[in-house]
N, C-alpha and C positions, 0 to 999 in steps of 0.2 A: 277461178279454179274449176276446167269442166272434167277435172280426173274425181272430182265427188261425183258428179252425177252416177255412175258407173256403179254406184252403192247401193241405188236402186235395183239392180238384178240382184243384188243377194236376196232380199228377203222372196223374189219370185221362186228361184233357186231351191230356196229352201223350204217351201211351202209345197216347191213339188217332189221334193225329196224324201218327206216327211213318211212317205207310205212305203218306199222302197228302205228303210231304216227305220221304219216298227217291227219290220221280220226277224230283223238279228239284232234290234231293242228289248230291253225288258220288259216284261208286260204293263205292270204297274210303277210306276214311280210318284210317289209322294202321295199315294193313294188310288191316283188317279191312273187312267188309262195310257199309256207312253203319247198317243199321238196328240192329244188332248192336252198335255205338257208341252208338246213342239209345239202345235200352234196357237194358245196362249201366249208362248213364250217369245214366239215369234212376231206375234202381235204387238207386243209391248217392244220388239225390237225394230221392226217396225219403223214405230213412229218415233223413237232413237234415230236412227238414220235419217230419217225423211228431218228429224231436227237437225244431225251435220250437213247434212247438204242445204240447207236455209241458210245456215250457217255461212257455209263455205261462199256460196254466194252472192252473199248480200243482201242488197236492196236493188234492185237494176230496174223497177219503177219509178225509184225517187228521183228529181228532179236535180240535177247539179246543185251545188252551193254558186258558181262562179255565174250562172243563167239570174239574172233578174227579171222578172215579170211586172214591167211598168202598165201595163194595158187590162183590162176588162178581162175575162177567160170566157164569158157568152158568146 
């Protein structure tokens, strides 16, 4: 599936967006400064994505089931 990969540009997207959507953001939210929210929040989503698209993927280092390896690998 290489239509996951593509999930990668969100979170670049939005890291750089983050500064252009503090101005007409609230200042604080949940204590905390707005931008300081985005990109925590951004972080933990993140590696959310980077987990679908592992996901989506697979394994495409492993070695077939149907390959048998009768010989040495030195």
């Amino acid at each position: 599936m290489k239509s996951a990969k593509w999930l990668a540009a969100l979170p670049v997207a939005a890291f750089f967006s983050g500064g252009w959507l503090s101005s007409v953001a609230p200042t604080f939210v949940l204590g905390m400064p707005f931008l300081m929210v985005w990109n925590v929040s951004w972080l933990v989503l993140t590696s959310l994505i980077m987990v679908v698209i592992d996901r989506a993927e697979g394994d495409i280092d492993a070695p077939s089931p149907s390959s048998s390896s009768t010989g040495d690998a030195r």
